[in-house]
N, C-alpha and C positions, 0 to 999 in steps of 0.2 A: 363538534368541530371547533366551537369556542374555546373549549378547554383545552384540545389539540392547540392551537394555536398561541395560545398564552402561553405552553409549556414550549414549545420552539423559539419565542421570543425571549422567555427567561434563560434560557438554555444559551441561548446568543449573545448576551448580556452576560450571564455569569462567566468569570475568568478564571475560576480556580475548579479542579477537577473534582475536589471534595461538594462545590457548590452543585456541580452538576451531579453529581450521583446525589443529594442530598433531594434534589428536585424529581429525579428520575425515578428514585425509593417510592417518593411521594404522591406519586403519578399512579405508578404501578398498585400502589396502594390503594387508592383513594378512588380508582376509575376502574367502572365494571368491564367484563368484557362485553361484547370482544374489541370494545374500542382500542383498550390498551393495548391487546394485542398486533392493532394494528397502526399505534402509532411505534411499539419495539419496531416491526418490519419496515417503518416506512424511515424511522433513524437508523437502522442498521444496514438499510441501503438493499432490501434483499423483497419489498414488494413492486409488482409491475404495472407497470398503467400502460401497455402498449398504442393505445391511440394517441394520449396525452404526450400532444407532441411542441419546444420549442418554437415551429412552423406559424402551428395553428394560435398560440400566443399572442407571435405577431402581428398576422391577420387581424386578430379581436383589436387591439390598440391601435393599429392602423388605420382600422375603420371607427376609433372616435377621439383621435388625438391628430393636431395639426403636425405634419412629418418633421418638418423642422425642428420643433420642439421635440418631438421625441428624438430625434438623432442628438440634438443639444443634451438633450437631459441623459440621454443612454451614452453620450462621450463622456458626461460630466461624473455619473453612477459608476459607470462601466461595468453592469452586471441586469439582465433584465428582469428577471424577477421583482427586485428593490426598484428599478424605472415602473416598472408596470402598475407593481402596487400604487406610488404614488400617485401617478396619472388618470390612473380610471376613473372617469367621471364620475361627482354625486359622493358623497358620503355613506355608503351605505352602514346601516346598522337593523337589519330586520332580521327573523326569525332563522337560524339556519338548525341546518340539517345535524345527526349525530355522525361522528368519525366514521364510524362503520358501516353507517346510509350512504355517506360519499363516495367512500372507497367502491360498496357496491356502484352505487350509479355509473361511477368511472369507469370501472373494468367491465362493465355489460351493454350501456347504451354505445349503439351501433355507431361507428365511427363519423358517419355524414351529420349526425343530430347531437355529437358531446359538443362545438362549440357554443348550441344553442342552450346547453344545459349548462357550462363551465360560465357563460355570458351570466346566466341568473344568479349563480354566485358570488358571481364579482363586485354584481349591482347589489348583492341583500351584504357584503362583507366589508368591515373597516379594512384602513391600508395593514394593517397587522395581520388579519385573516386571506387576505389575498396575498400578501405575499407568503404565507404558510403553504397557503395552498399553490399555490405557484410554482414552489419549491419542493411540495411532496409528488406533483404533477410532473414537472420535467427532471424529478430523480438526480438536483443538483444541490442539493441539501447538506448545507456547510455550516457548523455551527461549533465547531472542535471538540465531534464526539464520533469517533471513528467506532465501526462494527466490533473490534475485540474490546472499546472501551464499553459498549454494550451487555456485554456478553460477565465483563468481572462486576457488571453494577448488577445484575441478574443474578452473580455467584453470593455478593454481598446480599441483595433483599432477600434469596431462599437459605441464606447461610449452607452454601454450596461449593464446591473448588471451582475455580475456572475449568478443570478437564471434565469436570464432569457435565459444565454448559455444553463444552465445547463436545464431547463426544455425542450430542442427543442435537445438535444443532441444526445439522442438515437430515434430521430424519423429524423433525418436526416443521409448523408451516406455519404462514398466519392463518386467523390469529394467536397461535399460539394457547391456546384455552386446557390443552394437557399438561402444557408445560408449567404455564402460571399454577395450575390443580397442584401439582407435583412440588413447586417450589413453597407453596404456606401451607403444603403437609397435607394437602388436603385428599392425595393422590399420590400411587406410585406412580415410579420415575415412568415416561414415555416408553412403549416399546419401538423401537426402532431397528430389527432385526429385517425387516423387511423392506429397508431403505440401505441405498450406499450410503455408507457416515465415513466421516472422518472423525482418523483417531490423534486427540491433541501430538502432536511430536517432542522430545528431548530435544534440548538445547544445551547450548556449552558455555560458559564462559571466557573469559579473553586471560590469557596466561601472564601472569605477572610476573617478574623477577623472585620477588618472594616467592613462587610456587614451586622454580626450576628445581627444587631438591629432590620433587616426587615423582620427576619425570625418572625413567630407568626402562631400557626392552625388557626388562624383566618382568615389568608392569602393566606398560602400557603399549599399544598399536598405534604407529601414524599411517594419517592418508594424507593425500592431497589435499585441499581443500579448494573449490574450484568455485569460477566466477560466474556462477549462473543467475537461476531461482530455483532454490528448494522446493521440491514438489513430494506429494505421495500420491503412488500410482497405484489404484484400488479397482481390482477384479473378483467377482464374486457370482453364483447364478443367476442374482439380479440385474447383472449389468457390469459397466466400466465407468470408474471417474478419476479426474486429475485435478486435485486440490493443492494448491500453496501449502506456506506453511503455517497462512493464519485460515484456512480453511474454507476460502475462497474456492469452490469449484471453476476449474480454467479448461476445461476438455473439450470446451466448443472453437476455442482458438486452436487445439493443436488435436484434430480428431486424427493425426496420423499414430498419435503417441498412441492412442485407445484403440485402433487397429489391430497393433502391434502387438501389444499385451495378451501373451499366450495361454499362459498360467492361472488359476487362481488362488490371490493372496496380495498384502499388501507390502507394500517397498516404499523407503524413503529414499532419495536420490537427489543428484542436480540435473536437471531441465536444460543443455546447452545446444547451442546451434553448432552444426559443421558433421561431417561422412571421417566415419575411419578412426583413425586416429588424428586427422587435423581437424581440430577447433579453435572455433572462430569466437570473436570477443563476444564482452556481455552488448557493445552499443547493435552488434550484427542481431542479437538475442529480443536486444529493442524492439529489431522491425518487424516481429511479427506478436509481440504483447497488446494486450487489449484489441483485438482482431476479433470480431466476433464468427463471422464467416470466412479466414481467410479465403483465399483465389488458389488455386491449383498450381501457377504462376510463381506467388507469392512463396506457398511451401515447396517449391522446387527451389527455387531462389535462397532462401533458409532454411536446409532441411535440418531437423530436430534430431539429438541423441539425446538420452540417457544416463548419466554413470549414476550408479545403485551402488549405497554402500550400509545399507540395513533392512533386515526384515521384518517385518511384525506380525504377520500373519501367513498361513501358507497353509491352503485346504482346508479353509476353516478353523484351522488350530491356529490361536493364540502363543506366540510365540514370545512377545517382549519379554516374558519372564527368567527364559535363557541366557547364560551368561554372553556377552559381544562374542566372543569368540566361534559358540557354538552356532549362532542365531547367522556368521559370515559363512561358516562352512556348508551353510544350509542353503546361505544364499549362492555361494558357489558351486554349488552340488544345481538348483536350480536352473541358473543361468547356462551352465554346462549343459542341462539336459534337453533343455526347451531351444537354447537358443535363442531368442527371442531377438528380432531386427532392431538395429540401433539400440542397444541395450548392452551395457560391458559394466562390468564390476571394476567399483574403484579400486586400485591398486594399494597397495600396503608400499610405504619408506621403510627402506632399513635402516637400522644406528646402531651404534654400540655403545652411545653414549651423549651425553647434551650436546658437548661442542660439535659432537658429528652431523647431530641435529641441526642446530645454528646453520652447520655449511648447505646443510639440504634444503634448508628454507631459506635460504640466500639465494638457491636457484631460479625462485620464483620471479626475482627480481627480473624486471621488464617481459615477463610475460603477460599473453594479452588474457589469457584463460583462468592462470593458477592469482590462489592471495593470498598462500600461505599455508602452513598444514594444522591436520585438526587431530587431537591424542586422544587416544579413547581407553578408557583401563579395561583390560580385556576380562576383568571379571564382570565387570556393570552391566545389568540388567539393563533394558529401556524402560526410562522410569519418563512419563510428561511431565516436562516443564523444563525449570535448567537448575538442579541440585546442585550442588559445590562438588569437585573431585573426579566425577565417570569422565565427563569430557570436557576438554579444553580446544579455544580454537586459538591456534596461533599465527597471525595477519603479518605482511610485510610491514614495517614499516610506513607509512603515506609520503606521498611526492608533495614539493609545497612551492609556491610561487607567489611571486608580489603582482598582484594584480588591482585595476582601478575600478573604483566603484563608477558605474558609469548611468543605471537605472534604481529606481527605487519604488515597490510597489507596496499597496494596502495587504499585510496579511488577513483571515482569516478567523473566527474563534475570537478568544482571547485577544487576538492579536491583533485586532478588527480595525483597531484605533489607530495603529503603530505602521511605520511604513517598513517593512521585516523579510522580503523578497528583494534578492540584491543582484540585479546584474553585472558583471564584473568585465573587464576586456586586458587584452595586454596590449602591447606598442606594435606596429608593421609601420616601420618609417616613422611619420612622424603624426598615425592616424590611431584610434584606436579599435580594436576588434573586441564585438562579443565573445567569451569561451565558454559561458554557464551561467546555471543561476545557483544560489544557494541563499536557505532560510533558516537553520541553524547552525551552533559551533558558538554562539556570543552568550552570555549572560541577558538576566532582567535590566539591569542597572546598564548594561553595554550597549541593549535594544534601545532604551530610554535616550542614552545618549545618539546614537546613531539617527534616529526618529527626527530630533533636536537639528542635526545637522543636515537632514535632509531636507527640511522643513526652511532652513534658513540658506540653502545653497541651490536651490530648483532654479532653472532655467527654461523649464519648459511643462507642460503638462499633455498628457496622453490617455485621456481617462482616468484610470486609477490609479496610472504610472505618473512617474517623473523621473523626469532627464535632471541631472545634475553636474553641478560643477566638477570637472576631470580632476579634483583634488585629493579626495581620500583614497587611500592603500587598505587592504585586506590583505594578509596572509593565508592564500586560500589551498587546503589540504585537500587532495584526493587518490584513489586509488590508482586509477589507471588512465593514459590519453587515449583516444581512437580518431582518424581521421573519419570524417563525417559530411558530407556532401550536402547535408542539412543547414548546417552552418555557414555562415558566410568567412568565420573566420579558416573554416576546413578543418576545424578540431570538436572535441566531443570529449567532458570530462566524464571518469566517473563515481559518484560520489561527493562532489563537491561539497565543502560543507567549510566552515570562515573557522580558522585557527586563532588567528588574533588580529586585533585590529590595530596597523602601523600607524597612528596619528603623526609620531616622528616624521613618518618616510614623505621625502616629497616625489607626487606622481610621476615627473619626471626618469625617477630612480627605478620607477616598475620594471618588471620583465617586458621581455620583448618574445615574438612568439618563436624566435629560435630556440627558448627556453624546452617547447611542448618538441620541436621537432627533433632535438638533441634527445629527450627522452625514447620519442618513438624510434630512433636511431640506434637504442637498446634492446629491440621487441629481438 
């Protein structure tokens, strides 16, 4: 556990991505199993501690910290884990346990008797090792090393591809002790025939001016390109699952989709809300993500479609290796025969030519659904990853607005230092309204400065927020507006992300939110 702990701290401290894989190598290396295996699971966000609960946290610091001061100190922190660590009474520094002693005692002692177990570690642990643990315990573990970032430091230490992590990913478990076998050679690859896996997906690039020469119908097929989340929907005799496209299994949010699924074989698709042919935006798509149980309610309220516009597998047979064209008629041939509920094949644009192109992708404009069309050469195989040339995605142009910086929060990682969460509003009379947040779109050198001014223009503080001076402008870019009953302002962007930052503009000159409604007056 010591060792765990030290490597999430340096991890937290290191700001460069090269530092963190440099540590993560080092780890993997250097630490037997199956600890390592279970400190990969408990950074990649993918082990469970189901009693290890927030709740019971509290309770423990409640009962040995005066309340005042912990509300004082947890406004001041604003995050409890870092409150908790430093409050715990006593210093401890005594004998602890190894990683994969704890994890056991975690996931097995009986739910009434973990906080009398969770309590003796706290007392035998410095503030570093409590808040490790704290943090691998209520599964809120931020340290700016995301699961796919995991998974390319796993493809570097076995000198591996990322697809090849990624195909064996979900068919292995902690701690991982086949996989590590496999990655220092010490063992063939995992078999995983006997698990649903996900298979990495093809990706496209964004089409540049320079590219427009190779587009031609002679070549290439357009589709739509739609505002969902990409999903692959995997049927086989084992089962059903609903994976993202970083391979995130999501099927326990939308058990209507796995229902549904008649066939067996895998498809890549977008995941959108709305019956029929009306669909509804991506903010409608929102309210039922991260749901673990929806309510019955909830999915009548949002019901879920489908559009499929690849196949990869179908009865077993491996198909990516087909050229797009054959691999659509397969899937049309399918979808024709099964029928399958909420499920329709993307449609194909027609052109004759670029400019005709340009008009067809102009239609997208102020739709709440479409963002622009995607070109696929209709010889390209599905190859994972995102190669130069098979496919290209071509995106509307973004909508932009001058908006006021109005909040300013402590990022994250790297970022830890720097205040890099921006809330932003526009003008209603003579008040200003929230419409988003947004954390990138700026430079290092931009962050630096922004930091600078928030620092010397606070008016207020909010834990780890601060209110600031109604002075600074952003030019903030996004896809699409939705009205939104969440907000106080009535608006919901999406995609927000900071284009540039106006220091010229004085706040006065912002938009005003006739801006968002004149757009929505385009849907």
């Amino acid at each position: 556990m010591k060792r765990f702990s030290a490597l999430l701290e340096s991890l937290y401290y290191e700001h460069s991505n090269l530092g963190k894989e440099k540590l993560l190598c080092e780890y993997f290396a250097n630490t037997p199993d199956p600890d390592r295996g279970y400190a990969l699971a408990i950074i990649a966000g993918s082990l469970e501690l189901k009693h290890f609960k927030r709740g019971m946290v509290l309770d423990l610091i409640r009962q040995r910290v005066d309340p005042t001061l912990l509300e004082m100190s947890y406004d001041y922190v604003g995050e409890l884990s870092e409150t908790v660590a430093h409050l715990w009474p006593g210093r401890g520094e005594g004998q602890l346990p190894l990683l994969h002693q704890v994890v056991d005692r975690l996931q097995n002692t009986p739910k009434e008797h973990l906080p009398e177990y969770v309590t003796g570690l706290l007392d035998d642990m410095t503030s570093p090792q409590r808040w490790a643990l704290l943090k691998m315990g209520t599964g809120s573990l931020r340290i700016g090393v995301s699961a796919r970032f995991v998974k390319q430091v796993l493809a570097k230490f076995g000198g591996k591809s990322i697809e090849d992590i990624e195909s064996l990913w979900h068919g292995v478990e902690a701690p991982y002790q086949s996989l590590f076998a496999w990655l220092e050679g010490k063992a063939e690859a995992p078999t995983v025939t006997e698990k649903l896996t996900f298979t990495p997906v093809m990706l496209a690039h964004a089409l540049e001016e320079e590219h427009y020469k190779r587009i031609s119908p002679a070549d290439y097929a357009a589709e739509w390109k739609y505002d969902g989340i990409r999903v692959q929907l995997v049927s086989n005799h084992l089962g059903k699952a609903l994976f993202t496209r970083t391979g995130d299994d999501i099927g326990h949010a939308f058990p209507e989709v796995l229902l549904r699924m008649n066939f067996h074989g895998t498809v890549d698709g977008e995941l959108l809300v709305g019956t029929g042919e009306d669909l509804g935006s991506f903010n409608e798509l929102q309210q039922r993500l991260g749901r673990k149980a929806p309510s019955k309610a909830l999915i009548e309220k949002y019901p879920t479609r489908i559009v499929v516009y690849d196949l990869l597998n179908l009865e077993g047979e491996d198909v990516r290796g087909l050229p797009y064209t054959e691999r659509r008629r397969l899937l049309q041939n399918i979808v024709d025969e099964k029928r399958p509920e909420a499920m329709k094949l993307s449609p194909q644009v027609e052109f004759t030519d670029l400019e005709d192109l340009m008009r067809k992708r102009a239609e997208c404009e102020g739709n709440s659904y479409l963002e622009g069309l995607m070109l696929k050469k209709k010889d390209s195989t599905y190859v994972a990853g995102r190669p130069t040339g098979p496919w290209w995605k071509w995106k509307i142009d973004p909508r932009l607005v001058d908006a006021v910086l109005m909040y300013a929060q402590r990022g994250s990682g790297k970022r830890s230092s720097y205040y890099s969460d921006y809330t932003f509003g526009l003008w209603k009379d003579d008040q200003l309204l929230p419409i988003g947040k947004a954390y990138f779109g700026f430079t290092d050198e931009e962050l630096k400065q922004i930091d600078k001014w928030v620092r010397h223009h606070t008016t207020n503080t909010f834990g780890p927020v601060r209110e600031v001076d109604k002075e600074l402008v952003f030019e903030v870019a996004f896809d699409a507006v939705h009205r939104s009953t969440r907000h106080k302002s009535g608006y919901a962007l999406r995609f927000p992300r900071i284009n540039r930052i106006r220091w010229d503009k004085p706040a006065h000159e912002a938009d005003c939110m006739q801006a968002l409604e004149s757009l929505l007056a385009t849907h």
